[in-house]
C-alpha positions in Angstrom: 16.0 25.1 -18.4 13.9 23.5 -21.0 13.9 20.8 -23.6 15.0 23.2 -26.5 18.0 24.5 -24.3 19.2 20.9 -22.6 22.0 19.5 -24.6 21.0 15.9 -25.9 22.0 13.3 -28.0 19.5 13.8 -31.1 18.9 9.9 -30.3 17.6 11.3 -26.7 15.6 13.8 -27.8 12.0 12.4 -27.2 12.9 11.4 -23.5 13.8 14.5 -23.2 10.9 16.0 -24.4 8.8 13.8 -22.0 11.0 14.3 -19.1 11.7 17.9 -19.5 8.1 18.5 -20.4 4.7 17.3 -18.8 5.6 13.5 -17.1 8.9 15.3 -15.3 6.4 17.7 -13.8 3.9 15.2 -12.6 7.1 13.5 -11.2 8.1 16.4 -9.4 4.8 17.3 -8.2 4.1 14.0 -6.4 7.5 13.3 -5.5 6.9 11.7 -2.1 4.5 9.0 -4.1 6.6 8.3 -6.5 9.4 7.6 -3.7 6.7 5.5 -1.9 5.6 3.2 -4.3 9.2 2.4 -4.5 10.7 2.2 -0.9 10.6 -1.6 -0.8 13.5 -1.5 -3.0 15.6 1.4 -1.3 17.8 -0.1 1.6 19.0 -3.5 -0.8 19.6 -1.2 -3.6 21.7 1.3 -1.4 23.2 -2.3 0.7 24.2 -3.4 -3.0 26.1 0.0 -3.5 27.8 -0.3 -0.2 28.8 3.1 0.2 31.7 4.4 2.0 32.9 7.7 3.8 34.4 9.7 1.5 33.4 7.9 -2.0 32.5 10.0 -4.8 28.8 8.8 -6.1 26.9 9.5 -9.9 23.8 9.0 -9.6 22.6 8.7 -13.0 18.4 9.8 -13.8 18.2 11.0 -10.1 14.8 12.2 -10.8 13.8 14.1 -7.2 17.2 13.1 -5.7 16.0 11.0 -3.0 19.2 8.1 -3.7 21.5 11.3 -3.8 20.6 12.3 -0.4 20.8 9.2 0.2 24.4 8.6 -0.8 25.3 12.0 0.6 24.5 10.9 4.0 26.4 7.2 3.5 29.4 8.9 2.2 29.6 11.2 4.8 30.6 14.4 3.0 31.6 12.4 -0.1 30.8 14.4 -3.5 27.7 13.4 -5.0 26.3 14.1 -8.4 22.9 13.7 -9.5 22.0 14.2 -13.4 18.9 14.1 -14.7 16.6 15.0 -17.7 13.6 16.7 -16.2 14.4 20.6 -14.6 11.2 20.1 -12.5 12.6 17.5 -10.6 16.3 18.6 -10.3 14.3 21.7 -8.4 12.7 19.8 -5.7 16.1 17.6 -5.4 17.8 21.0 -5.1 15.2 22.1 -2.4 15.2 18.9 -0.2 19.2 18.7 -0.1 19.3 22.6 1.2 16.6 21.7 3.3 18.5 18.7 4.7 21.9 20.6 4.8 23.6 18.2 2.6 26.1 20.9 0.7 28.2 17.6 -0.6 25.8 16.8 -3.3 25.2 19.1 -6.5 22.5 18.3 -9.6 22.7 19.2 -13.5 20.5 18.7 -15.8 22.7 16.8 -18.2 22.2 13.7 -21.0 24.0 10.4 -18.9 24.7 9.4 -22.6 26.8 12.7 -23.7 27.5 14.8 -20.7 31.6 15.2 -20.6 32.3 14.0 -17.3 35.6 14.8 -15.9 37.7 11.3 -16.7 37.8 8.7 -13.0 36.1 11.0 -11.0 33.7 9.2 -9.2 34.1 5.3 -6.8 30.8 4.2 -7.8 27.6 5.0 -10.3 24.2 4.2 -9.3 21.3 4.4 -10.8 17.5 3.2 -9.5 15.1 2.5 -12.4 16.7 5.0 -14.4 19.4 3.6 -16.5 16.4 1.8 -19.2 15.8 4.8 -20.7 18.9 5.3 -23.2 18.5 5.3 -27.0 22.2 4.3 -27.7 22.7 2.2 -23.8 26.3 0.8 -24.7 27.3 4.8 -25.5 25.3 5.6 -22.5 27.3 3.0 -20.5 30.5 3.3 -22.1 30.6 7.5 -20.7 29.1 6.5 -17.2 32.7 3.8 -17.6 34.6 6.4 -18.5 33.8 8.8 -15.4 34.2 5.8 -13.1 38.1 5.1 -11.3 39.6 1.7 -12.6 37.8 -0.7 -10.1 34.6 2.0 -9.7 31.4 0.2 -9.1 28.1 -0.2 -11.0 24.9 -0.7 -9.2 21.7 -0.5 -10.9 18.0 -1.3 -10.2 16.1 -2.1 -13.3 12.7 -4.2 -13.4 12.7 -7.4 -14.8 9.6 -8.4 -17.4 6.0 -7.3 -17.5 5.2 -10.5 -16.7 6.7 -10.4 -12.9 5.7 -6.9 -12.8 1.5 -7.3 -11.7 1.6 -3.2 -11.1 2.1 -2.6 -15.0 0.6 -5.2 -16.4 -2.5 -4.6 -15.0 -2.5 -0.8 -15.3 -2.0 -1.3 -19.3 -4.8 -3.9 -19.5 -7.5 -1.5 -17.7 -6.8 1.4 -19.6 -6.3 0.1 -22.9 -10.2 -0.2 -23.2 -10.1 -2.8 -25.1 -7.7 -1.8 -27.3 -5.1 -4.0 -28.5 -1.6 -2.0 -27.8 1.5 -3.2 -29.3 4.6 -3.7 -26.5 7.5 -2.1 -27.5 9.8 -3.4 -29.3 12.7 -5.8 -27.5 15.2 -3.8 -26.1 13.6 -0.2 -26.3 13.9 2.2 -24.1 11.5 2.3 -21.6 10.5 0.4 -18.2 11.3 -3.3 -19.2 14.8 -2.0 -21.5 17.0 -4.3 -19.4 14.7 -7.0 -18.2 16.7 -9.8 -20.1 19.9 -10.3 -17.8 21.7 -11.5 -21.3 20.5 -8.1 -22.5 22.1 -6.6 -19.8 25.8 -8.2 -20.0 25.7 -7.6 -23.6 25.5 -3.7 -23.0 27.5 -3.8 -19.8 30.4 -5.7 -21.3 30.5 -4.0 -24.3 30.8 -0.3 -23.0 33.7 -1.5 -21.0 32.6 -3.4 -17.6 33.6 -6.3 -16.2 30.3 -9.2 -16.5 27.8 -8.1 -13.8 26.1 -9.7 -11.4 21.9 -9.5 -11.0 20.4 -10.7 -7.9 16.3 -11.0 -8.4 14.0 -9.2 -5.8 10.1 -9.1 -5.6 8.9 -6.6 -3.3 5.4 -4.6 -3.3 4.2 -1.5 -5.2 2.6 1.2 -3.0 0.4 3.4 -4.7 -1.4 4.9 -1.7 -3.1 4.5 1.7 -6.7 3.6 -0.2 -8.3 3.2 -3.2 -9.2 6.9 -3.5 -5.9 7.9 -3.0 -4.6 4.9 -5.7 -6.8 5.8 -8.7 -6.3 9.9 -8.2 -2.1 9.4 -8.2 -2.2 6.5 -11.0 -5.0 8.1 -13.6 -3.0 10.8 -13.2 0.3 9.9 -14.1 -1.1 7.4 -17.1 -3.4 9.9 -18.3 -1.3 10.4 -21.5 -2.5 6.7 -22.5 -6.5 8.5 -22.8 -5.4 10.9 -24.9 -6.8 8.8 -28.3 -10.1 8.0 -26.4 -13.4 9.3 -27.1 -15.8 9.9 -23.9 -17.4 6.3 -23.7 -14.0 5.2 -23.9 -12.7 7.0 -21.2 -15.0 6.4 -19.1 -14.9 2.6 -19.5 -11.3 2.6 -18.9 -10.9 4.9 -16.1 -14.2 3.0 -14.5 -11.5 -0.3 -15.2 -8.7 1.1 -13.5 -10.8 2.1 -9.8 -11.9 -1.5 -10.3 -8.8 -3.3 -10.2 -6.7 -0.5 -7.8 -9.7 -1.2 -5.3 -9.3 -5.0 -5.7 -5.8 -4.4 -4.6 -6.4 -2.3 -1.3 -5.3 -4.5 1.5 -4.7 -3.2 5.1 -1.3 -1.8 4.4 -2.3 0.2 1.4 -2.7 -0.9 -2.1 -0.5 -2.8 -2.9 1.2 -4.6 -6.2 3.4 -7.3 -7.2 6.7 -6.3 -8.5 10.1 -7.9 -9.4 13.2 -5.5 -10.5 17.1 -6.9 -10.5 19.9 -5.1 -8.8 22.6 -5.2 -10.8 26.3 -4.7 -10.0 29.2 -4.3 -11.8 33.0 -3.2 -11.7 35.3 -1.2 -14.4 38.6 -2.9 -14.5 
């Protein structure tokens, strides 16, 4: 299915260009990285979710579907759904769960913000770095509320600010070139949406939950066994941020960015500083 037949919000429509289009596809084509240079963060993000036999689980931006395996196997047969923007990646999370035999978890490729989910259908929502991305997050929220049982659970991993995360920060500085880029604006959607944990009980609160918790974690960024490995996975997935570049420029930055992913190969891989919040909430 493609952008121009996935039914968005109008607000949505740019993610869903981006997802559905060439970054989804880079996702799903280096899946196993992209679940690497996360892992750190897997087991307390599925130990906050605290999933039980038989609990019905959304996992909301799935991506390859690695948390709804996941939750299939905690749950024990439990129904899972995982939703996500990008077709690419909904096929290899449809491939790995046949592969593994899990038949208890199905994917759409569905808006979070607008699909119609059937009314307290599902225990708990999850949702690992994917819940930044809404244009309209309290109507985003507000529908994943509504699909939740009274008491249903809310866990989220978001990262907190580009100043605790070393793995962005210094990716943008090498490949600006010297250019000066703007941030986004506060609040945007994007990677650093719900770093502000006031930001976050403003939108959770307001479409409906109960006042979260967030519990601060720093783990490491793993972007592959070596340098070489490093810059071919991480040029490649911030390639779109050359586009404006002439050759000279190009060169300079991509000559910046092996420079700084070798100064961070260490014995265990190359490795970054990172800092995300889990957050956890209830629907009364």
């Amino acid at each position: 299915m493609s952008a121009r037949t996935l039914h968005v919000d109008p607000s949505n429509a740019e993610q869903a260009r981006s997802w559905d289009g060439d970054e989804g596809s880079y996702w799903a084509a280096h899946a196993d990285r992209f679940d690497r240079a996360v892992h750190a963060y897997q087991r307390p993000f599925l130990d906050a979710a605290a999933l039980h036999r038989g609990e019905a689980v959304l996992d909301i931006g799935c991506g390859n579907g690695l948390t709804s395996r996941a939750a299939a196997r905690l749950t024990v047969g439990g129904p899972v759904l995982g939703v996500d923007l990008s077709g690419a990646m909904l096929r290899v999370a449809r491939r790995e769960a046949e592969r593994e035999g899990l038949d208890s978890v199905r994917f759409e490729q569905a808006d979070a913000q607008t699909y119609p989910f059937t009314e307290a259908s599902f225990d708990v929502a999850i949702s690992r770095t994917g819940a930044m991305f809404f244009a309209e997050p309290v109507t985003a929220f507000r529908n994943i509320a509504r699909a939740l049982r009274s008491d249903g659970r809310l866990v989220l991993l978001v990262w907190q600010g580009m100043e605790r995360n070393e793995w962005f920060r210094s990716f943008a500085t090498a490949l600006a070139a010297g250019r000066d880029l703007p941030a986004p604006p506060p609040g945007a959607p994007g990677p650093f949406a719900m770093a502000d944990p006031d930001v976050v009980r403003d939108r959770l609160t307001a479409a409906g939950f109960g006042e979260p918790e967030l519990t601060g974690l720093r783990r490491p960024m793993y972007f592959g066994r070596d340098a070489e490995q490093a810059y071919a996975f991480v040029s490649g997935m911030l390639a779109w941020m050359l586009d404006d570049l002439d050759e000279t420029g190009r060169a300079r930055a991509l000559a910046d960015l092996r420079a700084d992913i070798e100064a961070h190969a260490t014995p265990e891989g190359v490795l970054y500083a990172s800092a995300a919040w889990i957050v956890t909430a209830k629907r009364p």
